[in-house]
C-alpha positions as CSV (number, residue, x, y, z in Angstrom):
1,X,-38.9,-19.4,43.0
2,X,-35.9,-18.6,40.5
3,X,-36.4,-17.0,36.9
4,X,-37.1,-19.9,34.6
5,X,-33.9,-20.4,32.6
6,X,-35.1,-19.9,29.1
7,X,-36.6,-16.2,30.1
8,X,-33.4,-15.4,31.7
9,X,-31.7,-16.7,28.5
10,X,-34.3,-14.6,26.8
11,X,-34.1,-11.8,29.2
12,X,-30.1,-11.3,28.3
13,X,-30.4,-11.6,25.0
14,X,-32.5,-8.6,24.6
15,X,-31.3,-6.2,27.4
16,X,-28.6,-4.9,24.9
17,X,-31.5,-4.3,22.4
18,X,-33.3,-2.9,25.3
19,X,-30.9,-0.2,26.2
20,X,-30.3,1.3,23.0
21,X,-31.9,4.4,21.6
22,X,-31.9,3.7,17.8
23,X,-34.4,1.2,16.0
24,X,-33.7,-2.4,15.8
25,X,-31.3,-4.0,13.4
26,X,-32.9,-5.0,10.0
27,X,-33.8,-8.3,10.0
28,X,-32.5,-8.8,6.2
29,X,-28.9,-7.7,7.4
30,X,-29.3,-9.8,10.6
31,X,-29.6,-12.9,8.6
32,X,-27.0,-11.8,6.2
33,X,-24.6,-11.8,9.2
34,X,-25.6,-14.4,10.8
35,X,-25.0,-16.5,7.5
36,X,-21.6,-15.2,6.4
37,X,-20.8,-16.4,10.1
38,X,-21.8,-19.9,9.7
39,X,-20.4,-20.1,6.3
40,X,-17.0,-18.8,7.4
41,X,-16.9,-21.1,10.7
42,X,-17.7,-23.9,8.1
43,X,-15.0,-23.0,6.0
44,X,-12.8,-22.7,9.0
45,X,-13.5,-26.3,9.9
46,X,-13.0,-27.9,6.6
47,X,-16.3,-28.2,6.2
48,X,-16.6,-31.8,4.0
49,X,-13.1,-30.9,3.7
50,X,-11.0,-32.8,1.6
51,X,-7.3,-32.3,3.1
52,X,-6.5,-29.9,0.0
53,X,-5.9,-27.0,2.2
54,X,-7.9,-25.0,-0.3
55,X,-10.9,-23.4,1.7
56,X,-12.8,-23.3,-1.4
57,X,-12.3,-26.6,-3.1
58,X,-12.3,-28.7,1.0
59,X,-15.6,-26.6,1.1
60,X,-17.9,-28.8,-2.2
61,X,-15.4,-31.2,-4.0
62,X,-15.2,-34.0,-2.4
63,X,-19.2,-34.4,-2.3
64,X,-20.1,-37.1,-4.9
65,X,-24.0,-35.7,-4.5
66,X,-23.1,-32.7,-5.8
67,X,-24.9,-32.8,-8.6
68,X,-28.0,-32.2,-6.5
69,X,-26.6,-29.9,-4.3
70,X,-24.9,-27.8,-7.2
71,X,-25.9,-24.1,-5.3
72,X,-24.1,-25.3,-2.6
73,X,-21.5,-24.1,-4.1
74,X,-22.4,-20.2,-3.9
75,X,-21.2,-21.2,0.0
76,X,-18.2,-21.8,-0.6
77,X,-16.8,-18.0,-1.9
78,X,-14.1,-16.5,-0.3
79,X,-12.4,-13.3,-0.3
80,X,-13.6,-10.3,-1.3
81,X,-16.5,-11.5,-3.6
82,X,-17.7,-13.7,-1.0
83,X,-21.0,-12.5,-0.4
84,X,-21.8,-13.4,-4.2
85,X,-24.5,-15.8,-4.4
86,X,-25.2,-15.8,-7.7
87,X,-28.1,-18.0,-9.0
88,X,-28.5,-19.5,-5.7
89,X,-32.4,-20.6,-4.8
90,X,-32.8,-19.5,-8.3
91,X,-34.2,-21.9,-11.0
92,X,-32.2,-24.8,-12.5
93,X,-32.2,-23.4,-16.7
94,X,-30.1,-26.3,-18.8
95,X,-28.6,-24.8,-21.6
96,X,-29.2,-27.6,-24.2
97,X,-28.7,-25.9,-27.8
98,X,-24.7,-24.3,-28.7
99,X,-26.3,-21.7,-31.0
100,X,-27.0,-18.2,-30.4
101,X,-28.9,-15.5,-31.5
102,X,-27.8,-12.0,-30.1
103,X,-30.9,-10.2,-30.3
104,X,-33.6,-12.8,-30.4
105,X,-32.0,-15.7,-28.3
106,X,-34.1,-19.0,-28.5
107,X,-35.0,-21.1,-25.3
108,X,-32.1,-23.8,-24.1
109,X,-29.2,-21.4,-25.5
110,X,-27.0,-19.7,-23.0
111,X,-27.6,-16.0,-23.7
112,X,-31.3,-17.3,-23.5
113,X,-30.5,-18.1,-19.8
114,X,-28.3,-15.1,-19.1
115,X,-31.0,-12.0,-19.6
116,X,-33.5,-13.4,-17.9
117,X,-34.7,-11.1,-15.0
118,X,-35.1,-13.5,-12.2
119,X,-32.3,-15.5,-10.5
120,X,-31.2,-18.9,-12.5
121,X,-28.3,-21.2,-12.1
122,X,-27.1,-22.0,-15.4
123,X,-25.9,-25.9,-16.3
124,X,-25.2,-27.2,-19.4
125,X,-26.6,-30.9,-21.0
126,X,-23.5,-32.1,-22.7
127,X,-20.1,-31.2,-23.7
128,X,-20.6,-28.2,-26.1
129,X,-18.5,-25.3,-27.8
130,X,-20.6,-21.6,-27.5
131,X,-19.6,-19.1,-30.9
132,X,-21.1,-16.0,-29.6
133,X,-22.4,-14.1,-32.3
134,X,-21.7,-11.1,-29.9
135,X,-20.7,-10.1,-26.3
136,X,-22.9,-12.2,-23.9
137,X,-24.3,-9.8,-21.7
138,X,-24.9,-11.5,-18.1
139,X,-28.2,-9.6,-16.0
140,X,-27.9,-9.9,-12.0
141,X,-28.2,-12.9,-10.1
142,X,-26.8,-15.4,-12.5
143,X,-24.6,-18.8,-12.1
144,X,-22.8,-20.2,-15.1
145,X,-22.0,-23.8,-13.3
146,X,-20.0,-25.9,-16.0
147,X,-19.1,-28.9,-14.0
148,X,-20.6,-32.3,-15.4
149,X,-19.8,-31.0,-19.3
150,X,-16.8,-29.4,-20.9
151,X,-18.0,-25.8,-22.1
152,X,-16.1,-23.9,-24.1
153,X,-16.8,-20.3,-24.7
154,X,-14.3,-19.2,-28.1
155,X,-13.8,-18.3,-31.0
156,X,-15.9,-15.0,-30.8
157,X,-17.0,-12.3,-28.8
158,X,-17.2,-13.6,-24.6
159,X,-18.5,-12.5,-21.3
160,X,-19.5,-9.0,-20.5
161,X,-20.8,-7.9,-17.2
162,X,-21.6,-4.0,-17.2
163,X,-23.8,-3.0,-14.5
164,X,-25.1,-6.1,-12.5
165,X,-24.1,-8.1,-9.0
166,X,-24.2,-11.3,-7.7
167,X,-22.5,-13.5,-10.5
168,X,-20.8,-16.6,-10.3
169,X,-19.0,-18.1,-13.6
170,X,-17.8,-21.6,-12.8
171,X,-15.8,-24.2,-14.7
172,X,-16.0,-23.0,-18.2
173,X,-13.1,-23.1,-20.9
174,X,-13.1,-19.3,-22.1
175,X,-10.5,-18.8,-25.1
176,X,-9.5,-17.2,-28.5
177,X,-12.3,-14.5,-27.7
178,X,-12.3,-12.1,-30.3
179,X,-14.0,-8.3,-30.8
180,X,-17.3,-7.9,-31.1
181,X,-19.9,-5.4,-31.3
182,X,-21.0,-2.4,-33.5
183,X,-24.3,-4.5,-33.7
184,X,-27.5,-4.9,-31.6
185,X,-27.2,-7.2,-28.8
186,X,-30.2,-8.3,-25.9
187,X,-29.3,-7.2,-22.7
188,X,-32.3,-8.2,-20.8
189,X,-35.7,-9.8,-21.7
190,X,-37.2,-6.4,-22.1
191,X,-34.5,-4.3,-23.8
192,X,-31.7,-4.7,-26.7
193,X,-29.7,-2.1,-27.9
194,X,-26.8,-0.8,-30.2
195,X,-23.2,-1.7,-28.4
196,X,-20.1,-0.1,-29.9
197,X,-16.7,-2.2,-30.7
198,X,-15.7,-4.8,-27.7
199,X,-12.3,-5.0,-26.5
200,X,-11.8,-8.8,-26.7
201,X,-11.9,-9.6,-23.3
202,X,-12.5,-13.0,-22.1
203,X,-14.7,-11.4,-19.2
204,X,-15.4,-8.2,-18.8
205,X,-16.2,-6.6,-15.5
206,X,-17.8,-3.3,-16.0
207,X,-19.0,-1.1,-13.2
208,X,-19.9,-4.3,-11.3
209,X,-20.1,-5.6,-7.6
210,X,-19.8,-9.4,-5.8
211,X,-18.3,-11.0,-8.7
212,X,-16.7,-14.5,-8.3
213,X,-14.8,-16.5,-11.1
214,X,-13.8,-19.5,-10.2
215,X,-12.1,-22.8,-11.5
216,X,-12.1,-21.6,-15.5
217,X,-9.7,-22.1,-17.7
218,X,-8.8,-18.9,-19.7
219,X,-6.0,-18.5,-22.7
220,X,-5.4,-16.3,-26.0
221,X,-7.6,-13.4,-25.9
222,X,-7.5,-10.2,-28.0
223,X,-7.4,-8.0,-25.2
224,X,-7.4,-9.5,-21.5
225,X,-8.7,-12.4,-20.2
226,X,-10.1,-10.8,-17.0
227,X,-10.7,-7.0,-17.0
228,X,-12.5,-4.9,-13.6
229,X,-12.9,-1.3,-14.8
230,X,-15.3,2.0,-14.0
231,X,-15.8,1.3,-10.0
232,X,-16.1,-2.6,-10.4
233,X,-15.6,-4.2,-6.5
234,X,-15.9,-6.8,-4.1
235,X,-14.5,-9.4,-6.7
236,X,-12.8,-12.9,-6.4
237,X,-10.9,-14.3,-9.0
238,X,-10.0,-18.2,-7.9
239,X,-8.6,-21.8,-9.0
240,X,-8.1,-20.6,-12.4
241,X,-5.8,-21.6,-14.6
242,X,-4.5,-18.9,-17.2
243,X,-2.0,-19.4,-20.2
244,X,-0.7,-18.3,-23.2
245,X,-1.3,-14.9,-23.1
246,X,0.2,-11.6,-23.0
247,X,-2.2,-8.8,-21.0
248,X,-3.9,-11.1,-18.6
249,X,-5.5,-8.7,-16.1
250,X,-6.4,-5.4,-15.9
251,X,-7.9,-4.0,-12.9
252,X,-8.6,-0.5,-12.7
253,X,-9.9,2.0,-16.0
254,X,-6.8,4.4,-16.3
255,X,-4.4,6.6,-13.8
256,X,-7.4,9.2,-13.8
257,X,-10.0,7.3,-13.2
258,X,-10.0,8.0,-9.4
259,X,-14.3,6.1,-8.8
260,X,-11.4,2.7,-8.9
261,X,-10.3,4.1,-5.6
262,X,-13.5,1.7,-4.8
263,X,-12.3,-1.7,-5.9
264,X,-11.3,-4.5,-3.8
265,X,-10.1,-7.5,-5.4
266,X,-9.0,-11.1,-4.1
267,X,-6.8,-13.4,-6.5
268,X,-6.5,-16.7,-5.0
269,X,-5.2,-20.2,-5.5
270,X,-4.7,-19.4,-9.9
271,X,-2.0,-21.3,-11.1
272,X,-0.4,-18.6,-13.9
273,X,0.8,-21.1,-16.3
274,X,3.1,-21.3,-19.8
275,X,2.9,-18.7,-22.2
276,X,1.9,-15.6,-20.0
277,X,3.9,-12.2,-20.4
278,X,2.4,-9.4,-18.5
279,X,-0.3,-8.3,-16.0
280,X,-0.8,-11.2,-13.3
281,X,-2.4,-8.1,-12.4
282,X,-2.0,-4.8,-13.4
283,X,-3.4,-2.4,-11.0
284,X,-4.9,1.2,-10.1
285,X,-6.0,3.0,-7.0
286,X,-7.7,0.2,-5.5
287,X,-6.7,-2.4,-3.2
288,X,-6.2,-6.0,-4.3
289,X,-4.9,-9.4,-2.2
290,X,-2.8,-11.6,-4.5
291,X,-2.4,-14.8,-2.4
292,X,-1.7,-18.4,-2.8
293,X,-1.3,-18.8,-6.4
294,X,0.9,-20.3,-8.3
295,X,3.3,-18.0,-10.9
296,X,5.5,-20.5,-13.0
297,X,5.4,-19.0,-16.4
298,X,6.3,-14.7,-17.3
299,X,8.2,-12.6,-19.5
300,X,8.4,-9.0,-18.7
301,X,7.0,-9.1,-15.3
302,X,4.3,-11.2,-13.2
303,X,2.6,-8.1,-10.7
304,X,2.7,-4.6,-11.8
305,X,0.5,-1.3,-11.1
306,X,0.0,2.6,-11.4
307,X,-1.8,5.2,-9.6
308,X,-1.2,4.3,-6.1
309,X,-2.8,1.0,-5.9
310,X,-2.1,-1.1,-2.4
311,X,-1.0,-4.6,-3.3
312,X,-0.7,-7.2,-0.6
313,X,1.5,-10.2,-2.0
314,X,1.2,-12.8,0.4
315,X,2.1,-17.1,0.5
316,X,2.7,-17.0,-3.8
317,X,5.2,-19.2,-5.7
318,X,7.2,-17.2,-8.2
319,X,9.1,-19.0,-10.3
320,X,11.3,-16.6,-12.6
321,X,12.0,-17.3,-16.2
322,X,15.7,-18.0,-16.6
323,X,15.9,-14.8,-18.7
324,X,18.4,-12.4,-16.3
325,X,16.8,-9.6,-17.6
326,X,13.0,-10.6,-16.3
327,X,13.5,-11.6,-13.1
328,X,11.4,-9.0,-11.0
329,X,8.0,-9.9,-9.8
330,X,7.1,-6.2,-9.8
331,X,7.0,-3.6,-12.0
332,X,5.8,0.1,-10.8
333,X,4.5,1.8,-13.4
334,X,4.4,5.1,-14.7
335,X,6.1,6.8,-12.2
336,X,9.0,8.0,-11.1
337,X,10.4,6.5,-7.9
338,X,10.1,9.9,-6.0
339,X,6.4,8.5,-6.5
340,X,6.3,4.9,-6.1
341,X,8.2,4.5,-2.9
342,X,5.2,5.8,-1.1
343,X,2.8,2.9,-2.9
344,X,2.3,0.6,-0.2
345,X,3.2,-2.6,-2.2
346,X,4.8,-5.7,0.0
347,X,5.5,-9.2,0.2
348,X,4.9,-11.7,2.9
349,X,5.9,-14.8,2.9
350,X,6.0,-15.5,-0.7
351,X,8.5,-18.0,-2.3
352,X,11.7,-16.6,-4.9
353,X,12.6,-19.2,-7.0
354,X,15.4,-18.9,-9.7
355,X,16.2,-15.9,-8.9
356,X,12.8,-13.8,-8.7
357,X,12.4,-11.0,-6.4
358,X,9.9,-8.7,-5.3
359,X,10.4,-4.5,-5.1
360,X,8.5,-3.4,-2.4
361,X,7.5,0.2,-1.5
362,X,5.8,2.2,0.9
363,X,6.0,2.4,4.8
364,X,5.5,-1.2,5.6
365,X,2.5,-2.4,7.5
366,X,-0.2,0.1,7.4
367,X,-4.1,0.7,7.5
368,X,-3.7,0.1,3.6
369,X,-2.9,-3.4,3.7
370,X,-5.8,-4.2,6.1
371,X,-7.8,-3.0,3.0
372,X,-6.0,-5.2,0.8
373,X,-6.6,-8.6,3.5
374,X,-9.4,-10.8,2.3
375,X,-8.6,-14.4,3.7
376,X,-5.5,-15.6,5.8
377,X,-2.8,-17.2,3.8
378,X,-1.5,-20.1,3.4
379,X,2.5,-21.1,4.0
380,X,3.5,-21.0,0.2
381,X,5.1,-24.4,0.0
382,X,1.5,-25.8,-0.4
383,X,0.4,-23.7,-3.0
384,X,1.6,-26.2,-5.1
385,X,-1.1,-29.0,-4.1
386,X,-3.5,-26.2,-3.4
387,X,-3.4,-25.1,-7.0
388,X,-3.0,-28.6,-8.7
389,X,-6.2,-28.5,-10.2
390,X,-7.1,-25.3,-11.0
391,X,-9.0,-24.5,-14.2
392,X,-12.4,-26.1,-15.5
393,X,-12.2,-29.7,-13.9
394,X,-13.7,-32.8,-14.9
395,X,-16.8,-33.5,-12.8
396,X,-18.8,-36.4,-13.4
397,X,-22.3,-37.7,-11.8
398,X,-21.9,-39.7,-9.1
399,X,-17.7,-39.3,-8.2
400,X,-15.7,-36.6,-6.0
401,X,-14.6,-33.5,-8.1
């Protein structure tokens, strides 16, 4: 009689575990893997895809339940920051009250929600404009899910995240954020403390990991509207629409600052819209995949860096400003070229309109760029549909995104 063909299923599904010397995997990883598989082979088949040919958006929007499956969502990351799950199998918390208190924050306000120590998912009740008395200080494992209500985080001091992982800030308005700080400010439910001045960011990544920001709209900040400094990595930035502006991203602390050597960033799918001048990003040492978005608005220059960074420019619209002066892409900065020829900057792909050109430098294809490759890209003459909606949308109960 023959093996039975479940033990000789078995049987060859254990003889490479049998034959190896060290321990068996841990299981925690195992599972990890085995779900960043499923997730990407769902993603790869357009999983309740809605012909957008944006992975993210084909992945949840066109769900009309998703109300009830809001941490679905936290499936549906891509690029570098993909393995942020945020609030997910976390609590529901409702944000129900506008006001805030920065040291003793009452239940149903958002910085409330945002220090607690376990894992939530954040939603809000209604439409509602947040004044932060001071910088709202996010702990780990944290959602911030606008869809269903039109948030709107202005006005004052906005999002800081110094020190934590796994966050997700979706579909908020973030806007005229001003400096805060020299003032006591909750950073968890057991500890406040004195912060110095704030730069004005709209967020603030601060020696942070598995970050994803996706689908806000962000505009007319004091300082930048997204800043990753002091080792920050593993980040996606997505679907979001930015405008009126003038330093809009800075990734990477300073030229010396060599712990940024670390960071991986993807920027995906942002339409860069009217008003913007500089720093679509600016970037150091790290490595960083600028793909699929949509550049129609800049003044001095749309991509620039220092210190070495690799930047991988692939399947982007840029769409210069009929000023003859301003119509690189690119700007190297810092640096002679004797030193910027060897930064391994390039551009696949991308589209040149009215005149817009890209400087590239370094050897070509190298081990750098496969760094600096978080997703495949898209042929660039679809950006345009796959970026048609990006910002905070208008989600309602019961309809498609």
């Amino acid at each position: 009689m023959g093996i039975p063909l479940f033990s000789l299923i078995l049987l060859l599904l254990l003889l490479p575990l049998l034959t190896l010397s060290s321990p068996f995997p841990d299981p925690e990883l195992v599972v990890q893997e085995f779900n960043e598989k499923v997730n990407a082979s769902r993603r790869n088949l357009g999983f309740l895809s809605c012909g957008t040919g944006n992975p993210i958006d084909d992945c949840w929007r066109c769900d009309p339940n998703w109300k009830n499956n809001r941490q679905r969502l936290a499936d549906c990351a891509i690029g570098f920051g993909r393995r942020a799950v945020g609030g997910r199998n976390g609590k529901i918390y409702v944000v129900t009250d506008p006001g805030d208190d920065a040291v003793n924050p009452k239940p149903g306000t958002l910085r409330y929600g945002a220090i607690q120590s376990e894992p939530l998912w954040i939603t809000f009740s209604r439409d509602m404009v947040i004044t932060l008395k001071q910088e709202l200080m996010i702990t780990s494992f944290k959602t911030i899910d606008g869809r269903g209500a039109r948030v709107h985080i202005a006005n004052g001091p906005c999002i800081t995240l110094q020190y934590v992982t796994n966050v997700i800030i979706h579909g908020i308005n973030i806007h005229d954020c001003k400096q805060g700080g020299n003032a006591y400010v909750r950073d968890s439910t057991k500890h406040f403390g004195w912060r110095g001045l704030t730069d004005g960011d709209g967020v603030s990544i601060f020696s942070s990991s598995n970050i994803w920001i996706d689908h806000c709209s962000l505009s007319n900040c004091q300082d930048g509207l997204i800043d990753a400094i002091r080792g920050s990595t593993a980040i996606t930035i997505s679907n979001n629409y930015m405008t009126h502006h003038d330093k809009v991203m800075l990734l990477g602390h300073s030229d010396s600052y060599t712990r940024d050597k670390v960071m991986q960033v993807t920027i995906a799918f942002n339409h860069f819209g009217e008003g913007l001048i500089q720093r679509m990003p600016r970037c150091r040492h790290g490595y960083f995949h600028v793909v699929n978005n949509d550049y129609t608005h800049w003044r001095m220059y749309a991509i620039g860096g220092s210190a070495d960074p690799t930047i991988n420019s692939q399947g982007n619209r840029f769409l210069a400003p009929d000023d003859r002066d301003h119509k690189e892409v690119t700007k190297h900065e810092t640096a002679p070229r004797s030193q910027w020829k060897n930064w391994s900057w390039r551009s696949e792909g991308d589209s040149m309109l009215n005149g817009a050109f890209f400087t590239p430098s370094g050897a070509g294809a190298s081990s750098n760029f496969a760094k600096a490759s978080s997703l495949s890209a898209r042929p660039s003459s679809l950006v345009s549909s796959m970026t048609a909606t990006a910002g905070a949308l208008n989600c309602r109960e019961g309809a498609a995104c």
